[in-house]
N, C-alpha and C positions, 0 to 999 in steps of 0.2 A: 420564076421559081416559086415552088407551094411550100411552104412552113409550114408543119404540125407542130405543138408545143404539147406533151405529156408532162403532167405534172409531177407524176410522185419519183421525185429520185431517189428514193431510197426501196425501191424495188430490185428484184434480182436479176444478175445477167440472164438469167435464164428467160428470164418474162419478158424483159427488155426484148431479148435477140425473138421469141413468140410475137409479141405485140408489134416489131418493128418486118417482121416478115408476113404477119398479116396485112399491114398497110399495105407492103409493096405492092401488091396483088393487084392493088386496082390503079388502073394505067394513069390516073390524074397526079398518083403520090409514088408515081416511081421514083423519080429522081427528087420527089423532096428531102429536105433536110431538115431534119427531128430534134428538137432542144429539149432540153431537160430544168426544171429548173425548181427549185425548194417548194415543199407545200407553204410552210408560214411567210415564205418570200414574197408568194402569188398575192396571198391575204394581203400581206402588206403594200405591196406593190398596185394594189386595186384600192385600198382605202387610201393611197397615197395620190393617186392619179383621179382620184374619184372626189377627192376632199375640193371645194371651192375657194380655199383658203391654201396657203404655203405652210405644211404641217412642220411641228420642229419635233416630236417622236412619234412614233407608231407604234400600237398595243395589239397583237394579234394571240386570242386562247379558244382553243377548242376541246373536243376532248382527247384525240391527238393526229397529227400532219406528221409520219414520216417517225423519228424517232422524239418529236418534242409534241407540246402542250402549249407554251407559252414564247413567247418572243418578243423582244422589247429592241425597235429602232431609234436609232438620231437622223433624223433628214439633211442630208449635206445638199453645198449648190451640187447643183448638176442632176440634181434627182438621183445622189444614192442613198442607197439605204444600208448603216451599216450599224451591224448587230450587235448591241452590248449586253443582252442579258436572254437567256432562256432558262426555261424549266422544262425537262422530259417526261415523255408519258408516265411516269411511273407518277409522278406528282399531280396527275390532271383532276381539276375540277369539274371539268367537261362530264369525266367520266364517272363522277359520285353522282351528279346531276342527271344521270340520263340512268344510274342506277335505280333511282330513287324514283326516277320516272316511272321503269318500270313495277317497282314495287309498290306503286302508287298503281299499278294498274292498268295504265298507261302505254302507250307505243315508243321505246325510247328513240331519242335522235327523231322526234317527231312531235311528241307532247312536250317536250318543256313549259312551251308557254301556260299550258294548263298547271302545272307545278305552280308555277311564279303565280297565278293569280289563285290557287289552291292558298296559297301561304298569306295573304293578305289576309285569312278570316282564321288565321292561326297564331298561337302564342307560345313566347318562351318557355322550354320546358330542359330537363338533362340532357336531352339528346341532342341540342344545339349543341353544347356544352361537350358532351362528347365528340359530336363530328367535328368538330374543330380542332380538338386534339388529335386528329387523324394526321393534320397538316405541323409541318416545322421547319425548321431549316439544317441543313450542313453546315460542315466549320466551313463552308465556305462562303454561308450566306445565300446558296440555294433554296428555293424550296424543293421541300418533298413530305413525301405523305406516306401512312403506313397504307398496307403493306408495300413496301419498296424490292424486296427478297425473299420472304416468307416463302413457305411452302402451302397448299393450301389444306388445314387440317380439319376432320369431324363433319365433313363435307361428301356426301354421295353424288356423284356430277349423274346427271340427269345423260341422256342417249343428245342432246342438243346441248349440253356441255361437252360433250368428249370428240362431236362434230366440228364444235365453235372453233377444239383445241388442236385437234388434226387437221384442220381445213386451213390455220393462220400460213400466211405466205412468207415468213422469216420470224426471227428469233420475239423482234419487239412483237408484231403480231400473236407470237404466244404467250407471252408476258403481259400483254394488256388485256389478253381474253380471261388470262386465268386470274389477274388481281378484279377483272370484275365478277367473276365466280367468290375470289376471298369477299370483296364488298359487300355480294349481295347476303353471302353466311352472315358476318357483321353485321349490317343490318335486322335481319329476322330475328338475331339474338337482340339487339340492342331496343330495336322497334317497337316488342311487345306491349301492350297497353298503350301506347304513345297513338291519340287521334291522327285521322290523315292530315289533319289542316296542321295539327302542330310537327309532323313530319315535313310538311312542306315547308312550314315556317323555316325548320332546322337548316336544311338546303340552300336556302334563298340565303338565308344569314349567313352561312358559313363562307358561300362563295363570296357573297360582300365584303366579307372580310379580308378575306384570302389573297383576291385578288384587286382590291382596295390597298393591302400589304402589298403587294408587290409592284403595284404603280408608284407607289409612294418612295420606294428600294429606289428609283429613277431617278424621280422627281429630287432625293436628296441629296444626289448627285450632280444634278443640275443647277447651275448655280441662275438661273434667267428664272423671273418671273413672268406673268400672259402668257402663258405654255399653250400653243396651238397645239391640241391633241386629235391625231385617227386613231378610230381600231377597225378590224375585222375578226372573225371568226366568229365560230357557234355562240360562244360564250354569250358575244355581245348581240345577240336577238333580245336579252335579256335587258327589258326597258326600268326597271326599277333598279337595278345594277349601274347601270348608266349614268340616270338620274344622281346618284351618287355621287359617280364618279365628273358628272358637271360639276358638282359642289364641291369640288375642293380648292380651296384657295387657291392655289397658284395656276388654274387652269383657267385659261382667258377663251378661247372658244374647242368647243369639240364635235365631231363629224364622226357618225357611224357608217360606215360603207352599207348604202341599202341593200345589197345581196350579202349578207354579211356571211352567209352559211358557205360551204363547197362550193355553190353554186357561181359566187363570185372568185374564182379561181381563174375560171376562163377568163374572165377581164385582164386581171392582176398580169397573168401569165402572157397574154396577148401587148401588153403595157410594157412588159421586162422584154420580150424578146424586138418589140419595135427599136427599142433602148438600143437593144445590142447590135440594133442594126444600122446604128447612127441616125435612127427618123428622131423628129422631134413627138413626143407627146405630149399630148394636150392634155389641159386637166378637164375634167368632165362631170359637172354631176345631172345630167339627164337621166333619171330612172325611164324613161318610158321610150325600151327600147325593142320591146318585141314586134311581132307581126302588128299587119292597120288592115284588119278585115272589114271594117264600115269602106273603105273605100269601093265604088262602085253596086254599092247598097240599093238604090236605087232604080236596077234593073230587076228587082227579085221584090220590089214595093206592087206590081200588080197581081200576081200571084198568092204574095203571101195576102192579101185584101180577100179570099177566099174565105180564108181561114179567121184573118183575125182583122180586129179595127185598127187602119191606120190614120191616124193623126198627123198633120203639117200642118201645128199652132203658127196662128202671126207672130208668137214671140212666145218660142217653148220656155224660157227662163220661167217667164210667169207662171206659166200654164204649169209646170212641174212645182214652183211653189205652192200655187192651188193646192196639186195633188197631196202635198207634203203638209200643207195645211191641214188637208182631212184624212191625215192618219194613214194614206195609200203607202205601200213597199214599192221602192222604182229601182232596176236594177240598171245602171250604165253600163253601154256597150261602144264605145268611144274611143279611135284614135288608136296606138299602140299599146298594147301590156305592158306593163309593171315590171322591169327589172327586180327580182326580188321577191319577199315574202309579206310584202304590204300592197294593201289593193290603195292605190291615191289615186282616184276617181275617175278611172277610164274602164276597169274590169272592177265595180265597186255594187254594193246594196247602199242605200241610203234611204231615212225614214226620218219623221218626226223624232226631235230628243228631248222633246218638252215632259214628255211623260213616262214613267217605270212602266206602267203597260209596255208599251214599244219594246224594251228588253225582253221581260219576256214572250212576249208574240212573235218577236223575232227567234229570241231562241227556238221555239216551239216549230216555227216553219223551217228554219236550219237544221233541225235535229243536234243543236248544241247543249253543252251543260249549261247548270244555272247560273256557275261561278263565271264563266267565261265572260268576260267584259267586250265590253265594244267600245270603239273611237270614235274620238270628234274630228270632223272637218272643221277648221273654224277660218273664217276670214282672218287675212294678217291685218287686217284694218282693227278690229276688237282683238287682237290676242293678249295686248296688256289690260287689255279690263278683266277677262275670263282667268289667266294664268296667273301665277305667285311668280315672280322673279324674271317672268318671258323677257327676252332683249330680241328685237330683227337678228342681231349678230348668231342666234340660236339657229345655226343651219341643221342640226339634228332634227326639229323639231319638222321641219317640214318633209320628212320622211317617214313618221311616225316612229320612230325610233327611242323616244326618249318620252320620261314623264312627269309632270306638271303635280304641284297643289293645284286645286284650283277653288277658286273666289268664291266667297259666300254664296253671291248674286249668282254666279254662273253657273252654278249646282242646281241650279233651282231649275234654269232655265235650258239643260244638257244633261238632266238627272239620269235620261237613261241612257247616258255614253262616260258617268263618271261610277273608277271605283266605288268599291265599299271604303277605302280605305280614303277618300275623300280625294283620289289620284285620278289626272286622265291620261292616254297617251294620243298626244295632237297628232292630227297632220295639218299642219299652216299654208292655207290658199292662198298664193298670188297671184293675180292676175297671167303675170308673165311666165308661170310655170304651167297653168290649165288654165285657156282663158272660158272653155266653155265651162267646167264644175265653178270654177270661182263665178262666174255668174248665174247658175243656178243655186248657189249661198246667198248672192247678193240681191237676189229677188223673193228667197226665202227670207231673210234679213230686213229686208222691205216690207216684207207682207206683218212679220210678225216681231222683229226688233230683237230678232236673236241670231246671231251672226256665226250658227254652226248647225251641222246637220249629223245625223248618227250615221257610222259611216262604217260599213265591213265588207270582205271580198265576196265578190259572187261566185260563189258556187256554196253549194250545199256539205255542211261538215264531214271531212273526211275525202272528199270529191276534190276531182283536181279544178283549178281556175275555170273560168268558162273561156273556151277559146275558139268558135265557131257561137256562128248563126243559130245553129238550130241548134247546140247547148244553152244559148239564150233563151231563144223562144219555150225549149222544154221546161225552162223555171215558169214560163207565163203558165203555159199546158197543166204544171203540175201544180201550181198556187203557193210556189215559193213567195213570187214575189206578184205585186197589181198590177205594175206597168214594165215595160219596156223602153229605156231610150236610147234609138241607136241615133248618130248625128242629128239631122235635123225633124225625125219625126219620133211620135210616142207612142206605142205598141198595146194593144188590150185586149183581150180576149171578147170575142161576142157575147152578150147574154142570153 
C-alpha cells in the first residue's frame, strides 16, 4: 500500500476532497491512503527524529503553520510529543521578520539571513524599543502582538494587496495577510529616519527577546536542569538567535534540525506517520541525503578532456591544499546534497580564510553583498582553540547552525569567514561525518597550521544549488570559481 502524508490540516474540505481527487488520478495512488497531520507537529517531529541525542522539549516558530506561530513540546518515552504551549499567528515573529525583510528591500521568506547579518553593523535606537512593545501577553500568559484585531486604518492597499487579501484560502489566511499590510503601514510610519542597519538591529533584538521569553515561560516550568533542547522552523535559520538561546543556563545540549524551513516537513511528517504505523523510527541526523551525481563520473572524464584539464593527483588532499594555498576558488561536487539550507562540503565553495581579500573576491565572483558573511569549516580537532565556549557535546555546530565568539588567534587566521561582530558560524568536520572534506582541511592544516577553510554553497547568489555536472562545470566556464572537484579528479579550464 502507498501512503501520501499532506501536511497542512487545517486546510478546507473543499481543497482537501480537490487535492485528494487529483491524486487518485494517477493509478500508483489509487488506493492510497492519505494522512494528515499538524504543520508545527512535522517541525517537531523532524527535529525530534533528527536530534542525535534524546531531546526532553522541542521549540518549533515560524511565521505561521496552520492557525499557530509557535509550539512548545515535552518529549515522553515512546516518542510522543505532547504540546503544552502555543502562540497563533496573530503573535508571529516570523512574520515582523520577513516584514521588515521586505522593507529592507529584500525577498521576504527568503532574505532573512541578510537581515540578521544587516543588524550586526547596527545599533540601539527607539525603534527596538518600540517593536518590542508590539509584543505582550494575555491574562493568560499567552503571547500576542499588536495588531491582534485591528482593522487596518489610513492605509491605501496597493492592486497586490487586495490580491494577497482575496486569494487567502480561509479565514486565518486573511487575517495574517492583512496584519502584514497593518505591519508594514507601522513600520513606514515608525521607520522614518531610522538607518537600515539600525532597523535591522531592531528586528534581530526584538525576536531575541521575544522568543528567548517564551522559551524561558517552559523552562520555568520545568523543574530538571541539562535540558536537552530541539527546535525547528523558520525562525531558527536564525544563527545569532540560537547562539543565545545555547547560553542559557539550564540548557545542557541543543540541536537545530538542519532543514529547519518547510522544507523539513517531509521528514518530520514521514517520522509521524511511520509512528503511526507501529514501524519503529530511528533517530537520524545525516544531512546528506539528496541525489550522488559524481557516481559513474568517470565515463564522461574522456570527453570532457576536450574541453577542459583533467587531473587525477597521487593525493588530491594535498594537491587541493596547494591550490588553497595560492589563493585558487575550488568548488566541491561530492557525494549526496545537503538536506537543507547549508552547503557542508559536498555541494560547497571553499577558498583561503587567511585573508579579507578572499571575502571580498568572493563576494564579487557570487554577485553577493558586502555584509553577507561566510563560514568556516574547521576541523573538530582545533575547534577549542578557534571557538569561545565549543564542547564536542555542540551538535548544532556541525551543521552550521549556530554561532561561536571566536579566539583572538583565530580571527587572525579565518579573518575572512569571521563576523564584523567578532562571530563565526561553524560547520565542525569529523572525519566520520565527510571523510573526504575533513581531509582536504587536514592537508590544508598541514600545509599552513590553520585548521579551517572559508566555506559557502556553490552556486551563484540567488541561483539555486548546483545540482548536475554541467551546473558545475558552467561555474568553471564562467570564472565563478578556479577549480573543480568532483571525487577523485580536479577540474580546470584550458589556458
Amino acid at each position: 500500500m502507498v501512503f501520501i502524508f499532506k501536511l497542512d490540516n487545517g486546510i478546507s474540505d473543499k481543497n482537501k476532497h480537490y487535492f485528494e481527487s487529483w491524486l487518485r488520478k494517477f493509478h500508483r495512488f489509487k488506493n492510497a491512503e492519505i494522512l494528515y497531520f499538524d504543520h508545527h507537529l512535522c517541525h517537531a517531529a523532524g527535529a525530534y527524529y533528527a536530534s542525535p541525542f534524546k531531546s526532553d522539549l522541542v521549540f518549533t516558530c515560524d511565521g505561521r503553520g496552520e492557525n499557530d506561530s509557535l509550539h512548545a513540546y515535552q518529549c515522553l518515552d515512546g516518542g510522543e510529543l505532547k504540546l503544552l504551549y502555543s502562540a497563533d499567528f496573530k503573535a508571529s515573529i516570523g512574520q515582523l521578520y520577513s516584514i521588515v525583510t521586505k522593507y529592507l528591500g529584500f525577498l521576504p521568506n527568503r532574505h532573512e539571513g541578510k537581515v540578521m547579518g544587516l543588524a550586526a553593523r547596527g545599533k540601539d535606537s527607539i525603534l527596538a524599543e518600540e517593536m518590542l512593545d508590539l509584543f505582550g501577553n494575555d491574562v493568560n500568559g499567552k503571547l500576542i502582538r499588536k495588531p491582534h484585531s485591528q482593522e487596518i486604518s489610513n492605509y491605501k492597499l496597493s492592486i497586490k494587496d487586495e490580491l494577497r487579501l482575496s486569494t487567502s484560502l480561509n479565514d486565518t489566511g486573511y487575517l495574517y495577510a492583512k496584519n502584514a499590510i497593518w505591519l508594514t503601514e507601522w513600520l513606514g510610519d515608525k521607520a522614518q529616519n531610522i538607518s537600515r542597519e539600525d532597523i535591522a538591529y531592531a528586528v534581530q533584538a526584538t525576536a531575541e527577546k521575544v522568543v528567548l521569553q517564551e522559551i524561558n515561560k517552559i523552562l520555568d516550568n520545568n523543574s530538571s536542569n541539562n535540558i536537552k533542547l530541539s527546535l525547528s522552523g523558520g525562525v531558527f535559520a536564525n544563527v545569532v538567535l540560537n547562539k543565545k538561546i545555547a547560553e542559557l543556563p539550564r540548557i545542557d545540549q541543543l540541536f537545530i534540525q538542519p532543514a529547519m524551513s518547510d522544507a523539513g516537513l517531509s521528514f518530520g511528517a514521514a517520522c509521524l506517520a511511520l509512528k503511526s504505523l507501529s514501524f519503529t523510527v530511528k533517530h537520524t541526523n545525516d544531512t546528506y541525503l539528496g541525489p550522488n551525481e559524481s557516481i559513474g563520473f568517470e565515463n564522461l572524464v574522456p570527453q570532457l578532456k576536450e574541453e577542459f584539464l583533467v587531473n587525477e593527483p597521487e593525493n588530491i588532499f594535498i594537491e587541493m591544499a596547494d591550490l588553497l594555498v595560492q589563493n585558487r576558488i575550488i568548488g566541491l561536487y561530492n557525494g549526496r546534497n545537503e538536506f537543507g539550507p547549508r552547503a557542508l562540503g559536498n555541494r560547497s565553495i571553499i577558498a583561503n580564510p587567511t585573508s579579507k581579500e578572499m571575502h571580498n573576491k568572493l563576494n564579487e565572483r557570487l554577485n553577493r553583498n558586502d555584509f553577507m558573511p561566510f563560514a568556516p569549516s574547521i576541523l573538530v580537532d582545533v575547534a577549542r582553540d578557534y571557538l569561545e565556549g565549543y564542547s564536542p557535546k555542540d551538535v548544532a555546530s556541525e551543521y552550521m547552525t549556530i554561532t561561536y565568539n571566536v579566539k583572538a588567534e583565530a580571527k587572525k587566521s579565518m579573518i575572512a569567514a569571521v563576523h564584523v561582530d567578532g562571530t563565526a558560524r561553524p560547520h565542525i568536520v569529523k572525519y566520520d561525518n565527510n571523510p573526504h572534506y575533513y581531509n582536504i582541511i587536514k592537508a590544508f592544516y598541514n600545509s599552513t597550521g590553520v585548521g579551517a577553510v572559508l566555506n559557502t554553497s556553490f552556486n551563484i547568489h540567488e541561483e539555486p544549488i548546483v545540482a548536475t555536472y554541467d551546473t558545475a562545470l558552467s561555474a568553471l566556464r564562467d570564472g565563478r570559481i578556479d577549480f573543480l572537484n568532483i571525487d577523485r579528479w580536479i577540474i580546470s579550464l584550458r589556458s
